[in-house]
C-alpha positions as CSV (number, residue, x, y, z in Angstrom):
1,X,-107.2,82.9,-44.6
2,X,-104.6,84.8,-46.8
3,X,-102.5,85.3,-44.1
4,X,-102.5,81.3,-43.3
5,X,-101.6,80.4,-47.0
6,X,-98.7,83.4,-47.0
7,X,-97.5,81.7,-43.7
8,X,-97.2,78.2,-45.1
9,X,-95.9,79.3,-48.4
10,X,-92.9,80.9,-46.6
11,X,-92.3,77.9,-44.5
12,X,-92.2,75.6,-47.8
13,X,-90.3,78.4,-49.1
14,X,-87.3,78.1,-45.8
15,X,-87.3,73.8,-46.1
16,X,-86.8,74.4,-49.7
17,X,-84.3,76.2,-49.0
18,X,-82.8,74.1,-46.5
19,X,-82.7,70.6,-48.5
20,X,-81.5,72.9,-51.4
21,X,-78.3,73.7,-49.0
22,X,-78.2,70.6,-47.7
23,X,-78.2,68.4,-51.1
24,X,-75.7,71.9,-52.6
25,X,-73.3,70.6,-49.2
26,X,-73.6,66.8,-50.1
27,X,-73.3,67.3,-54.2
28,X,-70.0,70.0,-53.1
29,X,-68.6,66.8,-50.8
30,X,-69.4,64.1,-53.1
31,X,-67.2,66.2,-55.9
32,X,-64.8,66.7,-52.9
33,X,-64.4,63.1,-52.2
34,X,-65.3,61.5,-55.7
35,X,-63.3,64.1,-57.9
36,X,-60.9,66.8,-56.1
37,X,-59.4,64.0,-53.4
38,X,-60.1,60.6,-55.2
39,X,-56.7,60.2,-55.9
40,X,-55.7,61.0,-52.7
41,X,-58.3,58.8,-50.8
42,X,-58.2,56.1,-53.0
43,X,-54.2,55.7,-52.1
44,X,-54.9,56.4,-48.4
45,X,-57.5,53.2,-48.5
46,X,-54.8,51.5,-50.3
47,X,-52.4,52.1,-47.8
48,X,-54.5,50.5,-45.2
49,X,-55.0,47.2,-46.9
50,X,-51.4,47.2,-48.7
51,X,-48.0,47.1,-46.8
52,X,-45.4,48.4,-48.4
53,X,-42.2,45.8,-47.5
54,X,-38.7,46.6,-47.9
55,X,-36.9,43.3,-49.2
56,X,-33.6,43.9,-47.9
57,X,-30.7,42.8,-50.1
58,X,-28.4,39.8,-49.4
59,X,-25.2,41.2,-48.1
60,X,-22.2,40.0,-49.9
61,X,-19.5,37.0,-48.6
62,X,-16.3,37.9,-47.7
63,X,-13.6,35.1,-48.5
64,X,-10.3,34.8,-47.5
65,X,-8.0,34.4,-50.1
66,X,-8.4,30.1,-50.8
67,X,-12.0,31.0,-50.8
68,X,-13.3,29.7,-47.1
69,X,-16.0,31.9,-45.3
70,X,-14.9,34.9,-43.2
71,X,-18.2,36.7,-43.4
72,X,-21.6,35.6,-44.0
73,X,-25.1,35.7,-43.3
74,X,-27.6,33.7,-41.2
75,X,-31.5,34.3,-40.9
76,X,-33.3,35.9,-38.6
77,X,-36.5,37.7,-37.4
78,X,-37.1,41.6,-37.0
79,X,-39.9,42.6,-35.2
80,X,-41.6,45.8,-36.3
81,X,-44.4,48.2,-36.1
82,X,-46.5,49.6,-38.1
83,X,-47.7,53.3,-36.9
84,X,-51.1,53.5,-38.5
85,X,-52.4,49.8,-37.5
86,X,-50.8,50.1,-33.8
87,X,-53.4,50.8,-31.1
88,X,-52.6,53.2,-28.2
89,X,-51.7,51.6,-24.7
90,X,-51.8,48.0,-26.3
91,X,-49.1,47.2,-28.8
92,X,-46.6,49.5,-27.2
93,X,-47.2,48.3,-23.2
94,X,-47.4,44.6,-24.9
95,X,-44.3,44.4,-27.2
96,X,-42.2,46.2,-24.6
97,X,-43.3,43.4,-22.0
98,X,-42.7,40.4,-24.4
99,X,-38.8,42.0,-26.0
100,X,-38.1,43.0,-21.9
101,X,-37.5,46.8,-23.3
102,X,-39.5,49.4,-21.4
103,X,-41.9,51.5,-23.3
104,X,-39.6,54.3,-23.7
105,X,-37.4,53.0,-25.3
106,X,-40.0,50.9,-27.5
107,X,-41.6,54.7,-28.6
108,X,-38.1,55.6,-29.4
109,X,-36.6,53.2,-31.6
110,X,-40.1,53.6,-33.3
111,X,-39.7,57.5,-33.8
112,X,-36.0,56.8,-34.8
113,X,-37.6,54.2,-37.5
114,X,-40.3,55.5,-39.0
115,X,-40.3,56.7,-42.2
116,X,-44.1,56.3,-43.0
117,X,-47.2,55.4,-41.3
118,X,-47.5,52.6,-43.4
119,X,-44.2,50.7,-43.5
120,X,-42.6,48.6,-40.6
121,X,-40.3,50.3,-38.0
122,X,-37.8,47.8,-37.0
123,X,-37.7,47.7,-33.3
124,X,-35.9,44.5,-32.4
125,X,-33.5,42.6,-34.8
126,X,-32.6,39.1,-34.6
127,X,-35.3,38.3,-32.7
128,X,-35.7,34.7,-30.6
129,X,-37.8,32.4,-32.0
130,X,-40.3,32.2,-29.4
131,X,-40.8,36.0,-28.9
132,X,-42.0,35.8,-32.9
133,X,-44.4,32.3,-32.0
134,X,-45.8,34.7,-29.4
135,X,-46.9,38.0,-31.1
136,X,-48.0,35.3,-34.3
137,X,-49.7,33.2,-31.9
138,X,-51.5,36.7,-30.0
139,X,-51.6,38.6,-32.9
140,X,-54.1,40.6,-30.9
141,X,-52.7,41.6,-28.7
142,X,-50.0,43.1,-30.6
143,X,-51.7,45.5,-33.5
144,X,-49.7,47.0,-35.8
145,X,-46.5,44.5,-35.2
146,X,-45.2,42.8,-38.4
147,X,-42.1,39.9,-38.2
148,X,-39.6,40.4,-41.3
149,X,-37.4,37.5,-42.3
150,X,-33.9,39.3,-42.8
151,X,-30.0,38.3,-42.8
152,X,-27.6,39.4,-39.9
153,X,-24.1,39.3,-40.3
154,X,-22.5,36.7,-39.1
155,X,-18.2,36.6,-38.6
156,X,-16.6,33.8,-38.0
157,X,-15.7,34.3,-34.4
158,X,-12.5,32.7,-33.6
159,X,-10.3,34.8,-36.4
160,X,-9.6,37.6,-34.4
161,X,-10.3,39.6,-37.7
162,X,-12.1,42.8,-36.1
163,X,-9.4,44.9,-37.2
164,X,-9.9,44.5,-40.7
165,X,-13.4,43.5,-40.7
166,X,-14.9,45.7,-39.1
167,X,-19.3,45.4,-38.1
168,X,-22.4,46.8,-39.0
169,X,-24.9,48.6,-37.7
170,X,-28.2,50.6,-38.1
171,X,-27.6,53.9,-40.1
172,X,-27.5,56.8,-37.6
173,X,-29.1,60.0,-39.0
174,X,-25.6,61.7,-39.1
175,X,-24.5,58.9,-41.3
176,X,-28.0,59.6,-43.2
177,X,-27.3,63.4,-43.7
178,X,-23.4,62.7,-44.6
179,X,-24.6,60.4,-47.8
180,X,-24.3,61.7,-50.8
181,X,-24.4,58.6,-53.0
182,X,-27.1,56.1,-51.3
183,X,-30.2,56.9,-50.4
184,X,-30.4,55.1,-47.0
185,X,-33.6,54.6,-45.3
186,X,-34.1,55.0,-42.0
187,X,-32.9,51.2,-40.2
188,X,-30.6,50.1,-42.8
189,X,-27.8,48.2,-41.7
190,X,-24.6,49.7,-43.2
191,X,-20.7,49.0,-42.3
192,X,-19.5,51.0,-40.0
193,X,-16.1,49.9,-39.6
194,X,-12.9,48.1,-41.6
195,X,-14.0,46.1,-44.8
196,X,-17.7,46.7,-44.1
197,X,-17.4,50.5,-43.8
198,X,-15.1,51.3,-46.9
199,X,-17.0,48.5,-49.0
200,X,-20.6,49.0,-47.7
201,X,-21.3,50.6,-51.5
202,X,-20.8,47.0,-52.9
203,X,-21.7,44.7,-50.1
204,X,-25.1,46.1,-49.4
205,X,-26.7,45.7,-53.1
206,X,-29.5,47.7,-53.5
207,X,-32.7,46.8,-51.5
208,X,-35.8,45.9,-53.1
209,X,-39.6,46.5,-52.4
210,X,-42.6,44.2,-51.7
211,X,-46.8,45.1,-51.4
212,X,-48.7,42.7,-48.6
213,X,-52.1,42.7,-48.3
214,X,-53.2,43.5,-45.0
215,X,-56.9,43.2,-43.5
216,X,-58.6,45.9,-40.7
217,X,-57.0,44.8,-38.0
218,X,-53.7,43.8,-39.6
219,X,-53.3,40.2,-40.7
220,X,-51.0,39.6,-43.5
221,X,-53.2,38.0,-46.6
222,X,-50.5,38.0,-48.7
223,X,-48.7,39.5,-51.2
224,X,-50.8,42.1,-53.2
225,X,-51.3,41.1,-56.9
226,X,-52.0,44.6,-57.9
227,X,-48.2,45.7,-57.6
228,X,-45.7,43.6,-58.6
229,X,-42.6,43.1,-56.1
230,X,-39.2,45.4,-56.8
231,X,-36.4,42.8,-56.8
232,X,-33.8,43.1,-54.4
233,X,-30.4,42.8,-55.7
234,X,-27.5,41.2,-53.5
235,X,-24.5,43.0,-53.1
236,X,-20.7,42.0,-53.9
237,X,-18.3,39.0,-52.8
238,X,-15.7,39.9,-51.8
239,X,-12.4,38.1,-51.5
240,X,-9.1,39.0,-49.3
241,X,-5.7,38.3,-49.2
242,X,-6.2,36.8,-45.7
243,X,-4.6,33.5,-44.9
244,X,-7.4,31.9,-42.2
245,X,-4.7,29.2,-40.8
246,X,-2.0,32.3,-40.1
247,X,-5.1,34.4,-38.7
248,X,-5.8,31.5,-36.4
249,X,-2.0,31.4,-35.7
250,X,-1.8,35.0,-34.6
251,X,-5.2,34.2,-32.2
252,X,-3.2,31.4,-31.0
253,X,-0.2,33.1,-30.2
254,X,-1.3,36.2,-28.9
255,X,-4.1,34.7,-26.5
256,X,-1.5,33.6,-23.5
257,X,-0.7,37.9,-23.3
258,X,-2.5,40.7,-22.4
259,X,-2.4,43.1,-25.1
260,X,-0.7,43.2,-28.6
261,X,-0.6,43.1,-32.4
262,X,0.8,41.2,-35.6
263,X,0.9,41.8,-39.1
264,X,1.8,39.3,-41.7
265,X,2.9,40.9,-45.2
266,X,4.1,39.3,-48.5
267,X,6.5,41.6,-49.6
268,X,6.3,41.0,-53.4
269,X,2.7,42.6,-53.6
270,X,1.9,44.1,-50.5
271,X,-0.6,41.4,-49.6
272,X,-2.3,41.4,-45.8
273,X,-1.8,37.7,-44.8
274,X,-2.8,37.9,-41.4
275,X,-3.8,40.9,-39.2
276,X,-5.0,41.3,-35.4
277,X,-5.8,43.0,-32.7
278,X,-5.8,41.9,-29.2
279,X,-7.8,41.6,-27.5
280,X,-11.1,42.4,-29.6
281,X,-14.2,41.5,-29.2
282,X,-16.9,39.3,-30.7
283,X,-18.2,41.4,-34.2
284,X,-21.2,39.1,-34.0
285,X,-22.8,41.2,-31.1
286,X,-23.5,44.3,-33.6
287,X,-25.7,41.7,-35.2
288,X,-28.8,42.5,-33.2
289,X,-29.1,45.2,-30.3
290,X,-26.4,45.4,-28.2
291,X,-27.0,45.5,-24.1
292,X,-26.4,48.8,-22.3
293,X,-24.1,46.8,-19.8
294,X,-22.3,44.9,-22.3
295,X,-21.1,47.9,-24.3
296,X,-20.0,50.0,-21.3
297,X,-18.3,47.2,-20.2
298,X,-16.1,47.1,-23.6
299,X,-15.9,50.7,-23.1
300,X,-14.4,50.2,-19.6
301,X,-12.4,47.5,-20.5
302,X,-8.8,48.6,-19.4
303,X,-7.1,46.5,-22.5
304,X,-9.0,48.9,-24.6
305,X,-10.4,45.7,-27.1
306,X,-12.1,48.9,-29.3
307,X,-8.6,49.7,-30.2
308,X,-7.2,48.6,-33.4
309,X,-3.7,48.2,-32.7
310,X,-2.2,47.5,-36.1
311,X,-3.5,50.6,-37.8
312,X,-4.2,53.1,-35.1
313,X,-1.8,51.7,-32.1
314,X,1.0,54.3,-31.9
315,X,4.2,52.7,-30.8
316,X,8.0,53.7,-30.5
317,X,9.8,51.1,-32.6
318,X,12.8,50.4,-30.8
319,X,15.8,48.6,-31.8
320,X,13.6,47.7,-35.2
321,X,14.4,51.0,-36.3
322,X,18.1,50.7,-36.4
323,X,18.0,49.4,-40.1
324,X,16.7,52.2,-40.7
325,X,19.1,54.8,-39.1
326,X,22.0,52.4,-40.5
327,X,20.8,52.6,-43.8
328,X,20.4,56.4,-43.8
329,X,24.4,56.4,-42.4
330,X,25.6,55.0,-46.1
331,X,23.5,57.0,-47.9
332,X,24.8,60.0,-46.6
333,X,28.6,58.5,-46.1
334,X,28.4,58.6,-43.1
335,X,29.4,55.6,-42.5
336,X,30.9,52.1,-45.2
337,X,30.3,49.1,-43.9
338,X,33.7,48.6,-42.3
339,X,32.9,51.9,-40.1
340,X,33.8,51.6,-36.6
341,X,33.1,53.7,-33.5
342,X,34.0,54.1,-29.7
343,X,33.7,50.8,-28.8
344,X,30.6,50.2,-26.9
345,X,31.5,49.6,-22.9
346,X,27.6,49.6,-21.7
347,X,27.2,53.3,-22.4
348,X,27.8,56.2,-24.3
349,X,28.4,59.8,-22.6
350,X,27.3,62.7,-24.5
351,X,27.3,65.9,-22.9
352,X,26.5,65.6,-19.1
353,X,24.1,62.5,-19.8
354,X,25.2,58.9,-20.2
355,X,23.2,57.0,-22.4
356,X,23.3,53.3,-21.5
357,X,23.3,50.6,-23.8
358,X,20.6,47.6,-23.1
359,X,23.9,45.2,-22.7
360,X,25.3,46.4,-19.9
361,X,28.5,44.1,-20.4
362,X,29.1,46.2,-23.2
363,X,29.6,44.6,-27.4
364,X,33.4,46.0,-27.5
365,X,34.4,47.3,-31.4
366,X,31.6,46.7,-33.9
367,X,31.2,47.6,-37.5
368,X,27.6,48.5,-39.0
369,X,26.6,44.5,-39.4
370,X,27.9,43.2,-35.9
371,X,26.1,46.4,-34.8
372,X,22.9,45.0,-36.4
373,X,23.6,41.3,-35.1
374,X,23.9,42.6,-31.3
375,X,21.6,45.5,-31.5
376,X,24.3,47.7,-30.2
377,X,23.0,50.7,-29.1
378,X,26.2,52.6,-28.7
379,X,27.2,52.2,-32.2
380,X,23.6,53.6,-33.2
381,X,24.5,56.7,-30.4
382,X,27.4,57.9,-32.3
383,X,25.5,57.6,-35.8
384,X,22.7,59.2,-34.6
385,X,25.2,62.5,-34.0
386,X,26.3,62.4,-37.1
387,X,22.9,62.5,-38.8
388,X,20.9,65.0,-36.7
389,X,17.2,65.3,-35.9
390,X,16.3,66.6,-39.4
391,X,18.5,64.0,-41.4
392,X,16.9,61.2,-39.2
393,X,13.4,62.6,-39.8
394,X,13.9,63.2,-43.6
395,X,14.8,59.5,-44.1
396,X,11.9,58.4,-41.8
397,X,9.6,60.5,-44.0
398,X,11.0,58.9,-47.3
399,X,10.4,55.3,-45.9
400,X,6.8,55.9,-45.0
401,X,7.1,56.8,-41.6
402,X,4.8,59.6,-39.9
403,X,1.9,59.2,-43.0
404,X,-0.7,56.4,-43.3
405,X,0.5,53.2,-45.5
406,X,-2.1,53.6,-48.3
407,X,-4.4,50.5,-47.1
408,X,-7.4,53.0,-46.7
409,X,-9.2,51.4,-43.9
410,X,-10.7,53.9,-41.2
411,X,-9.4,55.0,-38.7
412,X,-5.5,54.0,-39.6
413,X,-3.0,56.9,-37.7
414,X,-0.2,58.1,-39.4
415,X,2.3,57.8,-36.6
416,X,4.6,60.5,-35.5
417,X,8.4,61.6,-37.5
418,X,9.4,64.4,-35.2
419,X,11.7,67.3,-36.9
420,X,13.4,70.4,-35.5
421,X,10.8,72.4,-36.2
422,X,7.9,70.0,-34.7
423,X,10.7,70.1,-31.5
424,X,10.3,74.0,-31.7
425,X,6.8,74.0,-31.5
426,X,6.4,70.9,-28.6
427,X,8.9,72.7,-26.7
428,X,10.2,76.5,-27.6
429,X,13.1,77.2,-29.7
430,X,16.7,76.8,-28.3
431,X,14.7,74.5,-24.9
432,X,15.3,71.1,-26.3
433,X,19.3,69.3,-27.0
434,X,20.2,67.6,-30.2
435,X,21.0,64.7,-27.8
436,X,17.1,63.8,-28.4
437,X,18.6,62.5,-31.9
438,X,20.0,59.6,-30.2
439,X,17.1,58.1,-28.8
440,X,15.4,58.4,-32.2
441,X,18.5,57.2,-34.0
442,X,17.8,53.8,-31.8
443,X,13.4,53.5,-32.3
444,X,12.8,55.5,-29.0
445,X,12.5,59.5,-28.0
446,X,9.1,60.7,-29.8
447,X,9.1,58.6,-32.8
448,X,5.7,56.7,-32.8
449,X,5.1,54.2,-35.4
450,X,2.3,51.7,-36.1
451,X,2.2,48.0,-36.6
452,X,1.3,48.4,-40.4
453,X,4.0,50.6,-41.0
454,X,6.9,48.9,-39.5
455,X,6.0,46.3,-41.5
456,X,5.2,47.9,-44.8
457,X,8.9,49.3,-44.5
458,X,10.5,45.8,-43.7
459,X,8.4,44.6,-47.2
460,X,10.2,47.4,-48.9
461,X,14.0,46.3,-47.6
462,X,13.0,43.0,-48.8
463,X,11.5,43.3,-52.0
464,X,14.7,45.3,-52.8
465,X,13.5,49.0,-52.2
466,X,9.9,48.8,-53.9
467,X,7.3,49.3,-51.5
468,X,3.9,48.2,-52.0
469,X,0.6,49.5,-50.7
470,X,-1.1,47.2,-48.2
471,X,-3.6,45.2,-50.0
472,X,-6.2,43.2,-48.1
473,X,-9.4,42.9,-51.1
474,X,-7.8,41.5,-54.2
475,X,-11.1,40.4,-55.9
476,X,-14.8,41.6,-56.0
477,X,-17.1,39.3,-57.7
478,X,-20.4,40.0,-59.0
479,X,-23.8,38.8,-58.7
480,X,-23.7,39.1,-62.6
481,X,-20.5,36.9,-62.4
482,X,-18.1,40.0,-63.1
483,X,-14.8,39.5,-61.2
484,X,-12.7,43.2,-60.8
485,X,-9.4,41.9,-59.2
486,X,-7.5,45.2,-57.3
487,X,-3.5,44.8,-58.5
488,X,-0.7,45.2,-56.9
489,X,0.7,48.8,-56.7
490,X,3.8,50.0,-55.7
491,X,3.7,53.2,-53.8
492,X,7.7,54.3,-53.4
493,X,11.0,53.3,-53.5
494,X,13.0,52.7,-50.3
495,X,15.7,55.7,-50.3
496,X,18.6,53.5,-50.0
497,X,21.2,51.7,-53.2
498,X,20.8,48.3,-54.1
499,X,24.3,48.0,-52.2
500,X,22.6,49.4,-48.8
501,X,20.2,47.2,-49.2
502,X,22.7,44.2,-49.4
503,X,24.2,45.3,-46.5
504,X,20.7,45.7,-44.3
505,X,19.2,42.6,-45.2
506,X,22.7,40.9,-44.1
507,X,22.4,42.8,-41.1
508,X,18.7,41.4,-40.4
509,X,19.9,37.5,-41.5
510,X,23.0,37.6,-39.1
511,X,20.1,38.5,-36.3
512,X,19.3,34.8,-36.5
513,X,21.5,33.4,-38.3
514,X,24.9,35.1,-36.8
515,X,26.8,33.6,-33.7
516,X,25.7,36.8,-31.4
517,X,22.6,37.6,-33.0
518,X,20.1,38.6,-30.6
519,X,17.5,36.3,-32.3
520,X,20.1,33.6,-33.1
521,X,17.8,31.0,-31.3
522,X,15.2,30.8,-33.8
523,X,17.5,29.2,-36.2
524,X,15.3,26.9,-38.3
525,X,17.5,24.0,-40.5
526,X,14.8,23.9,-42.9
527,X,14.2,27.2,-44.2
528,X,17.1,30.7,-43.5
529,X,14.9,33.4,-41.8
530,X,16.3,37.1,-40.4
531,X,14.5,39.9,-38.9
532,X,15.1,42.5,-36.2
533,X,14.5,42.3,-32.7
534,X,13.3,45.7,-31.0
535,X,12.4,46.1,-26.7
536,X,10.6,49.7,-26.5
537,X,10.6,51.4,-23.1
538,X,7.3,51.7,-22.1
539,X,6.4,55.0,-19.6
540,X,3.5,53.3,-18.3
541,X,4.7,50.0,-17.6
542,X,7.1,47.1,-18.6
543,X,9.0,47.4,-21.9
544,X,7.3,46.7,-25.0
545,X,8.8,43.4,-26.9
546,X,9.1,43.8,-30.6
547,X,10.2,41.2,-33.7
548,X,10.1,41.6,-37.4
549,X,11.0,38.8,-39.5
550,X,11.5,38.2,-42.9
551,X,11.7,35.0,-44.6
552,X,13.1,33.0,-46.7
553,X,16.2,35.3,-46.9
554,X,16.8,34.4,-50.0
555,X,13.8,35.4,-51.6
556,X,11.6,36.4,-49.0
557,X,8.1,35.5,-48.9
558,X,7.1,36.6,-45.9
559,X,7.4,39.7,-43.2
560,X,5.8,39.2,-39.7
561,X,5.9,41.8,-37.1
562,X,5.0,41.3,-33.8
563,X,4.2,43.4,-30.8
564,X,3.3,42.1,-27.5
565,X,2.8,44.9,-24.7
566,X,4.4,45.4,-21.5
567,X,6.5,42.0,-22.1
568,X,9.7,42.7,-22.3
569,X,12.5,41.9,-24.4
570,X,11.9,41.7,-27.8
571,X,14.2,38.4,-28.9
572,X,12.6,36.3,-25.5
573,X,8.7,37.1,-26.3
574,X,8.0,38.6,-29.6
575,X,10.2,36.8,-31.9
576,X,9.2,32.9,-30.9
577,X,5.5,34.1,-31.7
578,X,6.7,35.7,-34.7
579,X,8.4,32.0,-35.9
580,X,5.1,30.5,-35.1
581,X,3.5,32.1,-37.4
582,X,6.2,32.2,-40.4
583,X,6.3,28.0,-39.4
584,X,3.0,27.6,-40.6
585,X,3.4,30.0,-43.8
586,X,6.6,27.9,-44.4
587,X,5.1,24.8,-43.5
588,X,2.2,25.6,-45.8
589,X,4.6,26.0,-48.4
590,X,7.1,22.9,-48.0
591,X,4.5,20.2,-46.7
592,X,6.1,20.0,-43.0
593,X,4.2,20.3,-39.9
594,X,5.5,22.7,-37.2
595,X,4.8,20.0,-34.0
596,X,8.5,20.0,-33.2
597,X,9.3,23.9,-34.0
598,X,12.1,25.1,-31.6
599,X,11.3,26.7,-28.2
600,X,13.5,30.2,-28.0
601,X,14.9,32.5,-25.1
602,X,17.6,35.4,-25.5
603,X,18.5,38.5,-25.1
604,X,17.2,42.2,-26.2
């Protein structure tokens, strides 16, 4: 009997113990969970009923410079997903069916995207309507995918403005690891070229945050009252120094040509007034995800539309070049302006090479301003001796030549002003002939220049030596209604007199306006314009045709330069678009329309 009652006492003795441990384990995860990782569960629950929303600033409007739309937005619908509500092998397989991406792709936009479990990847932006009626119509059947109403960019497409504009797109995590002053999140939309690149800081704003309720299985109830929503804050308007009806002008003129590029200046300020590159292509596709075939076929494209021609095409200048080398002549006496030379018989033999001139028939005794009017190359020959590689290339280097203009968009080239000692390196000391000087001293040989440049210099001889840098934003205006206007700034001073520049500038009017000038059939009774025709042998194919031209000689106003590729000479192709475009500046200007503007053919 003792031995019963020992045995049971032990037994109560062992469950005792037991619920003892037991209620010990459930007290110890009670704490756990109540105390030690309350904060920690309690904002895990939260996260499951509360969506955290970025509210993605309005991106600011670009203007051009009377204030009509060149940039805006428009609304439209990214579809997202949220990791922790999505359901394996259901809203992956299903999204990827209805958006016609496969599921590879779906998974890696999502892991590119994420940057919680909680907030919205973005997988597809500016979504069709009826792919978002869908997934709200069958929500389940999507878990775990949200719809955001966001602005895209939207360009106005027929300015040809690429060039300058530029597009967005989503951040790449390069882009991510280079920032240093933003904080982007994984999917934001930044500039990533032109205006929208260098002014992403004050077009973007700063993004805002929102809290949506959310129920078990996903459906939005709301906004969440417990957290109240982070304003966004739009970004900047900006506006340019763009002219839309001479953009549309240069669109126009360019679009019956293959390939090519114009820059309209004001001289007095540095001004961009018009700008393109042709061809481009259509900025408005970077607005939502671009199609695998569509891109490579812009990258195949043999016109090369991703190239942007005024500020990273590298050309020879040609005969536009010759003011210039003329104007280096007098400032180093080489040459007054009654200076004559061999006469010019169609060629000019130096050493055992005769250099040809591009009028065969020959332009007989010139001075310095007939040798302007014709474009004489043999006059330019003989100067181009006198001066040397190094003399040539020092005056090329005081005008701006061979460094970037100051404009500060990406991806601007600062040309090529080769010297003796860039000579030495290309081809070995004492293996190349000072006769390379005179195919410089006329815009060909290795000199490259770009659009912007040749252009910026011809501001310079017009605005009397002061050269300005290209400005193409003259005003930022504020959502708080602060307006910052960016002022004109001269960057150098022309290395030529007041008197060379009397005599260069007559040179360039005597173009049009002279009885041989080259460009002598865009004479205009209603306003005096000048300029330089230039036709720059091409290696790869038919010549390149060039015009720059400057107007009203008197005070000018204006400098357009033109180049149209593989077209030929510069007076018969370049220069009647270039009086197109200065028609409608002028016309703009004096109240005339340009119906009845003259028709033009010539010479080089």
């Amino acid at each position: 009997m003792q031995r019963t009652t020992l045995s049971i006492s032990h037994r109560e003795t062992i469950s005792l113990l037991i619920v003892l441990v037991v209620l010990l384990f459930t007290i110890g995860g009670l704490v756990k969970l109540q105390i030690l990782e309350h904060e920690e569960l309690a904002e895990q629950s939260e996260n499951n009923r509360i969506r955290v929303q970025p509210l993605v600033a309005s991106r600011g409007t670009v203007y051009d410079r009377e204030q009509r739309i060149i940039i805006d937005n428009r609304p439209s619908f990214t579809i997202s997903i949220v990791p922790s509500e999505a359901k394996k092998d259901i809203t992956v397989p299903n999204l990827a069916a209805l958006i016609g991406l496969d599921t590879a792709e779906v998974n890696r936009r999502l892991r590119r995207n994420r940057v919680s479990r909680y907030q919205p990847a973005p997988i597809m932006r500016d979504a069709p309507f009826e792919m978002v009626a869908v997934i709200e119509e069958q929500a389940g059947r999507f878990p775990g995918v949200s719809i955001q109403m966001e602005e895209v960019r939207r360009y106005t497409a027929d300015l040809g403005s690429v060039c300058f504009t530029g597009y967005v797109g989503e951040v790449s995590e390069e882009e991510r690891r280079r920032s240093t002053d933003i904080d982007y999140r994984l999917g934001s939309i930044i500039g990533k070229k032109g205006i929208e690149k260098k002014y992403d800081h004050l077009l973007r704003g700063r993004e805002g945050t929102a809290y949506i309720e959310v129920t078990a299985s996903g459906q939005s109830r709301g906004p969440y009252e417990g957290k109240p929503p982070t304003p966004a804050t739009a970004g900047a308007d900006l506006e340019l120094t763009i002219d839309i009806d001479l953009q549309r002008e240069c669109v126009a003129v360019l679009d019956t040509f293959c390939c090519g590029a114009i820059v309209a200046m004001d001289p007095r300020n540095g001004d961009i007034l018009a700008m393109i590159s042709y061809p481009d292509f259509d900025a408005n596709i970077f607005s939502s995800v671009i199609p695998e075939s569509l891109w490579q076929a812009i990258m195949a494209d043999s016109t090369h539309p991703l190239l942007n021609r005024p500020l990273s095409g590298l050309y020879p200048p040609g005969s536009t070049l010759k003011l210039l080398t003329i104007g280096a002549g007098l400032e180093d006496g080489l040459i007054t302006e009654n200076t004559t030379f061999k006469p010019c018989y169609g060629g000019y033999q130096f050493g055992n090479r005769y250099f040809r001139c591009w009028n065969p028939a020959g332009h007989g005794n010139t001075n310095l301003i007939e040798a302007l009017e014709m474009s004489c190359d043999v006059y330019l020959y003989q100067l181009g001796v006198k001066l040397g590689i190094d003399r040539l290339s020092y005056y090329l280097d005081l005008c701006g030549f061979g460094k970037k203009t100051g404009l500060g968009l990406p991806g601007e080239l600062a040309g090529l002003n080769p010297n003796s000692e860039w000579y030495d390196r290309e081809y070995g000391k004492t293996k190349w002939s000072r006769g390379l000087v005179l195919n410089n001293a006329i815009g060909q040989g290795e000199i490259l220049v770009t659009p912007l440049q040749l252009t910026q210099f011809f501001c310079g001889l017009a605005n009397n030596g002061a050269v300005y840098r290209p400005r193409i934003v003259r005003k930022m205006m504020f959502p708080d209604g602060l307006e910052v206007t960016i002022p004109p700034e001269i960057i150098r001073q022309l290395p030529f007199s007041e008197h060379t520049l009397e005599l260069l500038m007559e040179g360039a009017r005597q173009v049009v306006q002279g009885e041989h000038g080259t460009a002598k059939s865009l004479r205009d009774e209603r306003y005096s314009l000048g300029g330089k025709t230039g036709t720059a042998e091409n290696p790869h194919g038919e010549n390149h045709s060039w015009f720059v031209g400057i107007a009203p000689m008197e005070t000018p106003e204006i400098i357009v330069s033109a180049i149209i590729e593989n077209a030929g000479h510069g007076s018969a192709v370049a220069a009647p678009a270039v009086k197109r475009i200065i028609d409608i500046y002028m016309g703009k200007k004096l109240g005339w329309s340009i119906a009845n503007s003259p028709d033009t053919t010539e010479s080089e």
